[in-house]
C-alpha positions as CSV (number, residue, x, y, z in Angstrom):
1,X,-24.0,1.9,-11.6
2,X,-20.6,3.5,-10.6
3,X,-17.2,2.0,-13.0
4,X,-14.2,1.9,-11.2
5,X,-10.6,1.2,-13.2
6,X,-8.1,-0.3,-10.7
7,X,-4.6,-0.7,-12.2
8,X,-2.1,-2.9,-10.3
9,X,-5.1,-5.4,-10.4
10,X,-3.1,-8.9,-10.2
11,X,-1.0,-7.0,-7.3
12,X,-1.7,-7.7,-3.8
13,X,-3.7,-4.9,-3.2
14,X,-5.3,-4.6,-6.3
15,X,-6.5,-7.8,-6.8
16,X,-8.5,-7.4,-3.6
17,X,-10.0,-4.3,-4.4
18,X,-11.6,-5.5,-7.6
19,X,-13.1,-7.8,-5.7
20,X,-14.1,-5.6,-3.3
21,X,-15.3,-3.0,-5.7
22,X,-18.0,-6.1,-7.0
23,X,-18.9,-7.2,-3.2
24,X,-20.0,-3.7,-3.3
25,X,-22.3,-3.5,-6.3
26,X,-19.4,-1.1,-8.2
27,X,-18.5,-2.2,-11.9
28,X,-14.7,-2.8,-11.8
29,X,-12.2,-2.9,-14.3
30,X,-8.9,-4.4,-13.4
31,X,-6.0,-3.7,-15.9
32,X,-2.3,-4.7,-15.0
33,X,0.7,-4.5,-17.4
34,X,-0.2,-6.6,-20.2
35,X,-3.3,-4.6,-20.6
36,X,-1.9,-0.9,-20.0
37,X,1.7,0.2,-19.4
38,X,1.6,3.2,-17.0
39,X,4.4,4.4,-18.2
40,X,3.1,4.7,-21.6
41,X,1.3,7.8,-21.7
42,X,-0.7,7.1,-25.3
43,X,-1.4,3.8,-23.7
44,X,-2.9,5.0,-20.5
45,X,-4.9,7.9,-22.5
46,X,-6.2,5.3,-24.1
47,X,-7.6,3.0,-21.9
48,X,-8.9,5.5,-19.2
49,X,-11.0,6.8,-22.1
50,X,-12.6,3.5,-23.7
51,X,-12.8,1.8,-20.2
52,X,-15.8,4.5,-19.6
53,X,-14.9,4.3,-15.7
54,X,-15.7,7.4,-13.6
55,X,-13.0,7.0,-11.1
56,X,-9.2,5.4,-10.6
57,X,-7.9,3.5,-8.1
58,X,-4.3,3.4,-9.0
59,X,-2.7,0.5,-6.7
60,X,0.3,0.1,-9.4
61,X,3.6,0.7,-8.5
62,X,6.8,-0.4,-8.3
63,X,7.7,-1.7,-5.1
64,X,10.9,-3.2,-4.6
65,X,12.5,-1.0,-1.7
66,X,16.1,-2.8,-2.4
67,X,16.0,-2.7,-6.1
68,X,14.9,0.0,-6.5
69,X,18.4,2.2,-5.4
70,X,19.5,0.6,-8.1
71,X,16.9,1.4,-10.8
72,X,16.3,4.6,-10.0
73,X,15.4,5.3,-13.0
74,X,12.6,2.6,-14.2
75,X,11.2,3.2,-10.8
76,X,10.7,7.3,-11.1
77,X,9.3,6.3,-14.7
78,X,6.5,3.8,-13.2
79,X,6.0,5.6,-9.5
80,X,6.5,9.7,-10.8
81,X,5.6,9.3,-14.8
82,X,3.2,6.5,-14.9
83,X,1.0,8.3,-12.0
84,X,1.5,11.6,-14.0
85,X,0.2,9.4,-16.9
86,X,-2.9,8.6,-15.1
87,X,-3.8,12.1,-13.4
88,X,-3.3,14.0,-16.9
89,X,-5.8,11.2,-18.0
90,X,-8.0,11.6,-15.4
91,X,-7.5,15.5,-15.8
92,X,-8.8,15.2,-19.6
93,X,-11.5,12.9,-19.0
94,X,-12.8,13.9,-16.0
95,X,-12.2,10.7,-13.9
96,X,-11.9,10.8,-10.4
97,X,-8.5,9.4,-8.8
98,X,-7.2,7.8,-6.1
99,X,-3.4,7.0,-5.8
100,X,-2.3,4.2,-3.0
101,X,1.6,6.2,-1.2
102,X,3.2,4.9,1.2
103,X,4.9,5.8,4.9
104,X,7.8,5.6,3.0
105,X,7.4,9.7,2.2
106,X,8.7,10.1,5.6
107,X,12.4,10.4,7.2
108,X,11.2,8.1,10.2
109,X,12.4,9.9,12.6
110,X,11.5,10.8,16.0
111,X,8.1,8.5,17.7
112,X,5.3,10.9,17.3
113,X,2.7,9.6,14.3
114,X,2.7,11.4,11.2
115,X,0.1,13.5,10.1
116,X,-1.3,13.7,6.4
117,X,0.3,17.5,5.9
118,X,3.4,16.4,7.9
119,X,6.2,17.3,5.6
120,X,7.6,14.7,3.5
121,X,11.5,13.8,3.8
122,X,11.6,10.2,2.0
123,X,15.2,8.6,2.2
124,X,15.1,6.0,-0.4
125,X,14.4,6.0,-4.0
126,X,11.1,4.1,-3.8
127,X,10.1,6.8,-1.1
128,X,11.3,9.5,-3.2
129,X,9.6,8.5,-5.9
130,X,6.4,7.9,-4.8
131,X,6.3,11.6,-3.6
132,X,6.9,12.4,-6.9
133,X,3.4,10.9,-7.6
134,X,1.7,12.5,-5.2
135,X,3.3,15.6,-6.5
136,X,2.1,15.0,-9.7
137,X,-1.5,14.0,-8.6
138,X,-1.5,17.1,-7.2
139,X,-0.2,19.9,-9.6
140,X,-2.3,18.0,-12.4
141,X,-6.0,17.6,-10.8
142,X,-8.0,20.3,-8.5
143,X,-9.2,17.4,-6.6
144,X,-7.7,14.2,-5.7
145,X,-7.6,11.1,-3.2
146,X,-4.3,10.3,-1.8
147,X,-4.1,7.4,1.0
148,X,-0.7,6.0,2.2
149,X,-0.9,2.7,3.5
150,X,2.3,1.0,5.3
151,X,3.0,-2.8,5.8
152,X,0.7,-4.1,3.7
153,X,0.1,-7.4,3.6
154,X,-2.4,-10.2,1.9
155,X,-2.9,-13.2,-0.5
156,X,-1.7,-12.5,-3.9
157,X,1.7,-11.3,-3.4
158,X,5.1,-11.5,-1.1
159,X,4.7,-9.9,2.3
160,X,6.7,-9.9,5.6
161,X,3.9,-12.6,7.1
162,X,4.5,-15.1,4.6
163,X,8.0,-14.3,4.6
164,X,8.3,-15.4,8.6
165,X,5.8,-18.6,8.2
166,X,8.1,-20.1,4.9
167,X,11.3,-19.4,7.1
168,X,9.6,-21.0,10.6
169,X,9.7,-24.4,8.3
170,X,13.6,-23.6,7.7
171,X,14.9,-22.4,10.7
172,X,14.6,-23.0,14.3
173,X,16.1,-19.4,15.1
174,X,14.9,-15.8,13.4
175,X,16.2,-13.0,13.7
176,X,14.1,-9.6,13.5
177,X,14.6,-5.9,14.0
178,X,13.0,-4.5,16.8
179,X,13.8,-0.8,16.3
180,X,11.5,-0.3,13.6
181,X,7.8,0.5,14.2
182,X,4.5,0.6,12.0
183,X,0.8,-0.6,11.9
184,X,0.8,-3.5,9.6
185,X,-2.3,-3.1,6.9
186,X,-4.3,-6.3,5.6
187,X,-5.3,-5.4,2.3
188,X,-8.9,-6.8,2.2
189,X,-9.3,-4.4,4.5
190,X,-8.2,-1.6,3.4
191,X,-10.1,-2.4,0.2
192,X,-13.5,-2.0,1.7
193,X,-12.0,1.8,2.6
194,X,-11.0,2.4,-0.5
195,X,-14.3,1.5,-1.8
196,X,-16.0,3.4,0.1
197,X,-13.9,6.2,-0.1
198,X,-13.9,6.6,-3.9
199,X,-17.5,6.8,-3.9
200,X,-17.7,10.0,-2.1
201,X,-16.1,14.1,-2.9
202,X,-14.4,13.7,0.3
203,X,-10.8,14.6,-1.4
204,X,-7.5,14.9,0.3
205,X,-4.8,13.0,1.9
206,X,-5.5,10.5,4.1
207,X,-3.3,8.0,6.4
208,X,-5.4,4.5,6.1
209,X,-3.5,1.2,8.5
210,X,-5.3,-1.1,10.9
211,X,-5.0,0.3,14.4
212,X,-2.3,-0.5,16.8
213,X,1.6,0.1,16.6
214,X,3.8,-2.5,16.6
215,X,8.3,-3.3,15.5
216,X,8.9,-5.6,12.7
217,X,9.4,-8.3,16.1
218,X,6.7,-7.9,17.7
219,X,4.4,-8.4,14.3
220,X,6.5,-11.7,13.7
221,X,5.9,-12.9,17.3
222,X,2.4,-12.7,17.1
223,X,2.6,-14.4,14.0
224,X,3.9,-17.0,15.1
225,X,1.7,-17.5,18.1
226,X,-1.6,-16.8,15.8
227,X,0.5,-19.7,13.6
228,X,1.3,-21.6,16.4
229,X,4.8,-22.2,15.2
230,X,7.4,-23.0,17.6
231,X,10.1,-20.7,16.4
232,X,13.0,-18.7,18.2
233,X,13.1,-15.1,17.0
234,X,16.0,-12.4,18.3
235,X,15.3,-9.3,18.6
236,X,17.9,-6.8,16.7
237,X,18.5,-3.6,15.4
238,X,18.2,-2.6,12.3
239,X,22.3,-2.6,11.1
240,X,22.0,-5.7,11.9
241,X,20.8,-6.3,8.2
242,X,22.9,-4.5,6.0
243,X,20.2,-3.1,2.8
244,X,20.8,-0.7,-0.1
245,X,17.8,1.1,0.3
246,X,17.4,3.2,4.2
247,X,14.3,2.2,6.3
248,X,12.2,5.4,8.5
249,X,12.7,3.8,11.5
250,X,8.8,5.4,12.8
251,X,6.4,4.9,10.4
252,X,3.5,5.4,13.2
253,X,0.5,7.1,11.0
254,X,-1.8,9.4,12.6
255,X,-5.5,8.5,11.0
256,X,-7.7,11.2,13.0
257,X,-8.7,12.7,9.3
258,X,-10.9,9.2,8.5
259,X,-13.2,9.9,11.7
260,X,-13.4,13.2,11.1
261,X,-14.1,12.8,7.4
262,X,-17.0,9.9,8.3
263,X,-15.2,7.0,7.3
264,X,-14.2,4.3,9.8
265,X,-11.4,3.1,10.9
266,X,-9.7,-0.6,10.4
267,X,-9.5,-3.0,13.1
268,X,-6.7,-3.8,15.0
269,X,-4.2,-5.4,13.0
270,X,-3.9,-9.1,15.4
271,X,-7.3,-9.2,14.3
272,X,-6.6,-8.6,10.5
273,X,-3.6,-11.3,11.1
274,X,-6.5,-13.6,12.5
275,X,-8.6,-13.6,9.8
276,X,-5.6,-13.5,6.6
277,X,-4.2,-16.4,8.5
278,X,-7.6,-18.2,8.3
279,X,-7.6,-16.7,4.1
280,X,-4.1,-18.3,3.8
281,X,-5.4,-21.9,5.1
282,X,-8.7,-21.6,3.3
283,X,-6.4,-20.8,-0.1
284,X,-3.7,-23.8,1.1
285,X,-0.8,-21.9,1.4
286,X,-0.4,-22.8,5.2
């Protein structure tokens, strides 16, 4: 039977994938801080050895876009170091890994989708930094799995659809940038990819969203209509909300490599927002 360690494992998408890992008959391991500390590089060596696991699935990170430009340097010692941490593990052990980037590696400009070889131009720290990891991924290991995800969104942990239902009970009126567009990712989802993926020596870099492109508006509009909320929500530009950290205004992801590869591709992300909104009532949060 195939071990899988997952780190992040009490984050929103690694929760999901342990539990996706088991649906599928994989042994996982889910560690989080309080059992390893990525950015401890004894710690990590460590536990990738005595877990006995023959592949990571490293979902940790630190994600908080604002904060980050202002903790630069905690966040290039858990996105750059710890993932270093982790590949030179990996590297010694002869694990197999996976690292979860973002859309974030990209400027945002222009409307075309990016492509996994696309060059990189992040323009925030968080961005920047998770580069940084896959950079290290990849001087460190001959073979690797890197997926970038965008928008991601499920049960344990803040997202922008929870966000939108808790203010629909505060306000009557929402405002929400419409010059901003993406494919929104449900995690369970993506977890039965990820799954999949790590089980095969199909290595590279892969793009991995539900289907269909969508702005920030649009995505809250159809939450609300799935929610059936009665909410007002404006549609504005992005300097319209002032942030410390710059957001790529196209974060459209071109995904061609999954088909050719063999692996599928994730619905269509109103029906992903179907079936968490149905998760989120099942769990009582709505």
């Amino acid at each position: 039977m195939m071990k899988v360690l997952v780190t992040g494992a009490r984050g929103q998408l690694g929760f999901d994938v342990v539990q996706e890992l088991e649906r599928q008959g994989i042994l996982a391991v889910g560690v989080d801080m309080e059992e390893m500390d990525i950015t401890d590089a004894d710690a990590v060596d460590l536990v990738v050895k005595d877990s006995g696991a023959d592949a990571v699935i490293h979902c940790a990170a630190y994600t908080a876009v604002d904060a980050a430009e202002e903790n630069a340097s905690l966040c290039q010692r858990v996105n750059r170091d710890g993932t270093k941490n982790i590949a030179m593990a990996c590297l010694k052990y002869g694990k197999k890994m996976l690292y979860i980037s973002t859309d974030y590696v990209f400027d945002g400009e222009g409307e075309k989708p990016w492509g996994p070889e696309d060059h990189t131009n992040p323009v925030n720290v968080y961005g920047r930094t998770k580069y940084e990891g896959e950079l290290a991924v990849r001087e460190t290991l001959e073979a690797y799995f890197i997926v970038r995800v965008s928008w991601v969104f499920g049960l344990h942990g803040k997202n922008f659809v929870k966000t939108m239902l808790r203010l629909s009970g505060e306000r009557e009126c929402l405002r929400v940038v419409d010059d901003q567009f993406g494919s929104p990712t449900y995690t369970r989802d993506l977890a039965v990819l990820l799954a999949a993926m790590v089980q095969t020596d199909k290595y590279g870099v892969y793009h991995a969203t539900n289907e269909g492109i969508c702005s920030w508006y649009e995505f809250a509009c159809e939450i609300f209509r799935q929610a059936e909320r009665t909410v007002q929500v404006e549609a504005v530009p992005s300097d319209a909300f002032p942030v410390k950290a710059k957001r790529p205004h196209n974060s459209r992801m071109e995904k061609g490599k999954l088909t050719r590869e063999g692996f599928f591709r994730l619905p269509r992300w109103e029906d992903a927002l179907s079936r968490y909104l149905r998760e989120l009532r099942e769990a009582g949060e709505i």
